[in-house]
C-alpha positions as CSV (number, residue, x, y, z in Angstrom):
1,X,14.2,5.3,77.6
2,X,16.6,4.6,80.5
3,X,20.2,3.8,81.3
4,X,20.0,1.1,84.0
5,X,22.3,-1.0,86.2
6,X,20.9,-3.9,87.7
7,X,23.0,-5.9,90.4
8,X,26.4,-5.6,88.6
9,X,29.4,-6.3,90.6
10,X,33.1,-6.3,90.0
11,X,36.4,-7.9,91.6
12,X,39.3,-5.8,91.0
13,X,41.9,-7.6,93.8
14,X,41.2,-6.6,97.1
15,X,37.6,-4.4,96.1
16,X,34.9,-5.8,95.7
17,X,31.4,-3.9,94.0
18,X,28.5,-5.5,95.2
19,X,24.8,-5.7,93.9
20,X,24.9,-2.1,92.2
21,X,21.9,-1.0,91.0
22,X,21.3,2.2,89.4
23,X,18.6,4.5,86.8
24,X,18.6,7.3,85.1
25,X,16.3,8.8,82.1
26,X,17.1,11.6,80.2
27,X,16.7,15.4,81.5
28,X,17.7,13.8,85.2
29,X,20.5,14.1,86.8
30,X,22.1,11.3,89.4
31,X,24.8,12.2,91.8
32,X,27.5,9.3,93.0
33,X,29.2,10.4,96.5
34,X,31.4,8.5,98.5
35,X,34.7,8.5,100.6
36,X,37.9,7.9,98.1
37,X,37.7,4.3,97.4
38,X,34.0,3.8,97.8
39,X,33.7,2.0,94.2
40,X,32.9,5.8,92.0
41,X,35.3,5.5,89.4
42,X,34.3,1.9,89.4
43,X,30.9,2.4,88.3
44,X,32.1,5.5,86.0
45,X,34.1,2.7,83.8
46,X,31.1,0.2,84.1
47,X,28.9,3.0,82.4
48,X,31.3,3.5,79.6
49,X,32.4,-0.1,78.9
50,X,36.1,1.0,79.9
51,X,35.3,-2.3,82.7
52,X,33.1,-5.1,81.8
53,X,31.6,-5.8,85.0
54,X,31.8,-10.1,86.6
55,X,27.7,-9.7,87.5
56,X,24.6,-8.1,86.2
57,X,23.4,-5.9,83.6
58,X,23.7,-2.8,82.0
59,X,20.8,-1.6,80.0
60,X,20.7,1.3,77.3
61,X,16.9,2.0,76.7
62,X,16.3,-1.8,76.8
63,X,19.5,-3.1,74.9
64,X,22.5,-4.8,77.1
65,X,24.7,-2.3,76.7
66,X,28.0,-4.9,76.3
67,X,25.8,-6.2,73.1
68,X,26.3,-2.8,70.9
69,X,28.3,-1.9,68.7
70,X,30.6,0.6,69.9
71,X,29.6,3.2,66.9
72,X,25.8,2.7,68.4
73,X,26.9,2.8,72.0
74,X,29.0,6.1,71.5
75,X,26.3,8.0,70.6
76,X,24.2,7.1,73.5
77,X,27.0,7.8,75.9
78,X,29.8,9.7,76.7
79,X,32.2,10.8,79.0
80,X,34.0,13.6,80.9
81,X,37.2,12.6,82.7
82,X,39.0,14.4,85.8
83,X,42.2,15.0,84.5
84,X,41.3,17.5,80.9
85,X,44.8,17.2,80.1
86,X,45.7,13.8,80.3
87,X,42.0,12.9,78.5
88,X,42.9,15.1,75.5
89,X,46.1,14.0,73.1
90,X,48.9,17.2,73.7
91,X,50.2,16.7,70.1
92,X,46.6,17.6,68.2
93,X,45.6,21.0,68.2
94,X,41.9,22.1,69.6
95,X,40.5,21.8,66.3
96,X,41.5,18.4,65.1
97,X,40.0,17.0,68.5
98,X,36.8,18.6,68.1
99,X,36.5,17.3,64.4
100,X,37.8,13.6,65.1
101,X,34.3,12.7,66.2
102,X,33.2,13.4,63.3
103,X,35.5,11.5,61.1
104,X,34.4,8.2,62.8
105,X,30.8,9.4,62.3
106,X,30.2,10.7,58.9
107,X,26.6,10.7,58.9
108,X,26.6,13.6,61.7
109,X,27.3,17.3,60.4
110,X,29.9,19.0,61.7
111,X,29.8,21.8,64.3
112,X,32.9,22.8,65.6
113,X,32.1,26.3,66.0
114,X,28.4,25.7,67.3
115,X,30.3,23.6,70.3
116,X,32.8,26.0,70.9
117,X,29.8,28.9,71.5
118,X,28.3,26.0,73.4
119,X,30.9,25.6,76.2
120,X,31.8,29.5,75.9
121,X,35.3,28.8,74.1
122,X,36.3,31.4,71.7
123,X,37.4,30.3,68.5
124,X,40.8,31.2,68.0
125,X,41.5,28.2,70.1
126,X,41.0,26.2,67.6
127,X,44.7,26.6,66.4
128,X,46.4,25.8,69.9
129,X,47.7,22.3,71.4
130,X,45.7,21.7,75.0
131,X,49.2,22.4,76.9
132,X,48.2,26.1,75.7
133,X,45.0,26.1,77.6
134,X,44.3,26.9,80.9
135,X,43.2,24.1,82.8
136,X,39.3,25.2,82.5
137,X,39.8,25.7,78.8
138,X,40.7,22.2,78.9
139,X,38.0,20.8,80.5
140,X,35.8,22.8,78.1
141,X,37.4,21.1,75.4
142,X,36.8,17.8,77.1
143,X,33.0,18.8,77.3
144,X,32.3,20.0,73.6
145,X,34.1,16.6,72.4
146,X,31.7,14.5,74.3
147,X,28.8,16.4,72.9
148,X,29.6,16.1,69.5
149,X,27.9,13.0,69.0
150,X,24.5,15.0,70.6
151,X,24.5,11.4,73.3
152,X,21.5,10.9,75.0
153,X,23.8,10.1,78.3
154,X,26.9,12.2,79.5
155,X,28.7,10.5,82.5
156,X,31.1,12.9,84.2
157,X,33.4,11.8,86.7
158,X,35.1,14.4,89.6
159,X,35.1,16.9,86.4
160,X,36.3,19.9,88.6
161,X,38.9,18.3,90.8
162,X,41.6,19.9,89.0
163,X,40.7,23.5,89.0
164,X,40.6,26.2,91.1
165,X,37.3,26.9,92.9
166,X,36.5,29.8,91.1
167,X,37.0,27.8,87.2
168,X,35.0,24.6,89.6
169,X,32.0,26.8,89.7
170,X,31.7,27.6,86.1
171,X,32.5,24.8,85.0
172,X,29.4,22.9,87.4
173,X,27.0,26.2,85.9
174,X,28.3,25.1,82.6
175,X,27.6,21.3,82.9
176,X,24.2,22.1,84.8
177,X,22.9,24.3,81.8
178,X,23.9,22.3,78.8
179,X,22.4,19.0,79.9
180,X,19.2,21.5,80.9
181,X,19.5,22.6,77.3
182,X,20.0,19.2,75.8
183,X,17.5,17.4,78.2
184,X,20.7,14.8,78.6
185,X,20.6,12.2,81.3
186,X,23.8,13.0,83.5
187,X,25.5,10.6,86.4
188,X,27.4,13.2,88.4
189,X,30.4,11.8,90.0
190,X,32.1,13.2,93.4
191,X,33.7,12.6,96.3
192,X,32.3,16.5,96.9
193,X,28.9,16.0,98.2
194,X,28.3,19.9,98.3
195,X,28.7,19.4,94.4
196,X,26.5,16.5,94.1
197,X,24.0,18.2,95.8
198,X,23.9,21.3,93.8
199,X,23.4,19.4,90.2
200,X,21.9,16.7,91.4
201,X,18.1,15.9,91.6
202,X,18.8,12.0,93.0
203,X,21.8,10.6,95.0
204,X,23.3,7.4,95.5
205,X,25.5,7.1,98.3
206,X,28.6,4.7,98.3
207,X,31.2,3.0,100.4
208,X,32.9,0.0,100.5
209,X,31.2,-1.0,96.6
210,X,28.0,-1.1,98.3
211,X,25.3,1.5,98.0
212,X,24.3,2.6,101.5
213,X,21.9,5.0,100.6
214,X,19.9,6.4,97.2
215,X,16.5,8.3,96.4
216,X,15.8,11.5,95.9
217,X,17.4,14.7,97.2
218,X,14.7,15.9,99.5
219,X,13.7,12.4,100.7
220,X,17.6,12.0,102.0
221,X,18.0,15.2,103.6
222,X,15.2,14.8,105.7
223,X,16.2,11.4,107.1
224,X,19.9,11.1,105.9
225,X,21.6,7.7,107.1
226,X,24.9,7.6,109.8
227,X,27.3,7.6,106.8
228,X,25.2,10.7,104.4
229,X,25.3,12.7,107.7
230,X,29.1,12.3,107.9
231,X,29.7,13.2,104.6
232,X,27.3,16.4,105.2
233,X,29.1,17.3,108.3
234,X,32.9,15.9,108.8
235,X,34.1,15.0,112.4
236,X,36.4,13.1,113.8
237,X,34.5,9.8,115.0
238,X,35.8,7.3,117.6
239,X,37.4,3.9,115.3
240,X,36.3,0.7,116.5
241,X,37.2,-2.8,114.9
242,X,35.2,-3.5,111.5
243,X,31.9,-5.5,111.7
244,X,29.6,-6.6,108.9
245,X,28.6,-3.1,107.9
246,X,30.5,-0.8,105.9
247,X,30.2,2.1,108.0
248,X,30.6,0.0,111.7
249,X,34.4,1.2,112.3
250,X,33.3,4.7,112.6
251,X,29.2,4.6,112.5
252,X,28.0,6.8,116.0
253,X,25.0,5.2,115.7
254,X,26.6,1.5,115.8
255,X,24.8,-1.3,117.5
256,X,25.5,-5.2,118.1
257,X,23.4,-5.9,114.9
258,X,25.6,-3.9,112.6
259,X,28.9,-5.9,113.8
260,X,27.0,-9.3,113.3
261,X,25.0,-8.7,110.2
262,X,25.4,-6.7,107.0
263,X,22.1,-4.3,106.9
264,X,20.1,-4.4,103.6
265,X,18.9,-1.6,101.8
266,X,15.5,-1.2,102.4
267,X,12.8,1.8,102.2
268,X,12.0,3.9,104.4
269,X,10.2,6.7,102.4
270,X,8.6,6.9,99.4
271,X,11.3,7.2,97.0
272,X,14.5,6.7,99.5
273,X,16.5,3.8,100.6
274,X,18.8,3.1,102.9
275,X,21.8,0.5,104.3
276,X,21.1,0.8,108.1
277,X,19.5,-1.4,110.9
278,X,18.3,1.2,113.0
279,X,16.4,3.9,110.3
């Protein structure tokens, strides 16, 4: 069983996502980083059929996921948005949302109240619009929706960039033990590496719609790439004009090759890969 992305790509005017490829099984948890722009939310919408990508595949444990029917392809996977309170209607109260779900899906028993202990939500809640909620209550909601239909995937894209940094870290300790629990596959996306590092057992490393770097946690920090180092460690970098690699206007590392010839991700460990001429 796997969720899988082989070589999709997507126009959308001027951006361009090239050659993505991507896998997760569940209990693992991948972590998207890149600069604002890099293609993320791209690939978020990709994995939830909100984009249907020009290029490629998307598998579901073996199925083409664009071949489902949307009942099958909802309880495989689900999503957390960034913004809690513009993904949850303000004119339904907490308890209609949580039981919607389950008026599409009849089959599945309903567990409200086991949800709400789940994301550690008391329930008199249950009676208030979201606009009542603070804005980690929200985001709780958010969470307890999309594991109503128990999916075997949860994609979650920048879900703490609205909250404090207090609420952020409960929320990632939340998140973290519930797909533990659940032994849920989860695609962590952030333009915080420090988060994607901290729930994330492999990383794939974005800019430009390319992937410049992916493989496991350990294997990239020992050898990180020009680009992974910068997003480790910001500092202000001398610009030159772009070449053929992504990272050429700023790379330190920069040679003749890279404003000729776009690098291609090759290995250079065991399970690590990497965009770059010179590792």
């Amino acid at each position: 069983m796997s969720l899988e992305l082989l070589d999709v790509e997507k126009r959308l005017g001027d951006f361009y996502l090239k050659g993505v490829k991507l896998k997760l099984s569940p209990g693992d948890t991948l972590g998207i980083v890149g600069a604002s722009g890099s293609g993320k939310t791209t690939v978020f919408k990709i994995l939830l059929r909100l984009l249907r990508p020009d290029g490629g595949t998307y598998f579901l444990d073996g199925m083409d996921a664009f071949k489902m029917k949307r009942r099958q392809f909802s309880r495989l996977v689900q999503g957390v948005f960034q913004n809690a309170s513009k993904a949850l209607n303000p004119r339904k109260k907490v308890e209609f949302l949580l039981r919607e779900p389950y008026l599409i899906h009849r089959d599945l028993e309903v567990r409200v109240e086991e949800l709400l202990e789940e994301v550690s939500l008391p329930p008199q809640i249950l009676g208030l619009f979201p606009g009542e909620l603070s804005g980690g209550q929200q985001q709780r909601v958010v969470l307890a929706r999309a594991l109503a239909l128990q999916p075997r995937y949860l994609i979650a894209d920048e879900p703490t960039s609205a909250l404090d940094p207090t609420v952020q870290v409960q929320i990632l300790r939340l998140l973290k033990e519930v797909q533990r629990r659940r032994n849920m596959g989860l695609v962590f996306i952030s333009h915080d590496i420090n988060q994607v590092l901290y729930m994330s057992q492999r990383l794939l490393i974005v800019l430009s719609g390319m992937v410049m770097e992916e493989g496991r946690l350990e294997e990239i920090m020992k050898n990180p790439s020009p680009y992974t180092l910068q997003l480790l460690s910001p500092r202000a970098l001398r610009e030159r004009e772009g070449g053929a690699c992504p990272f050429y206007r700023l790379c330190p590392s920069a040679g003749p090759k890279c404003k000729q010839e776009l690098p291609p991700l090759k290995p250079v460990g065991k399970e690590h890969w990497v965009r770059c001429h010179y590792l």
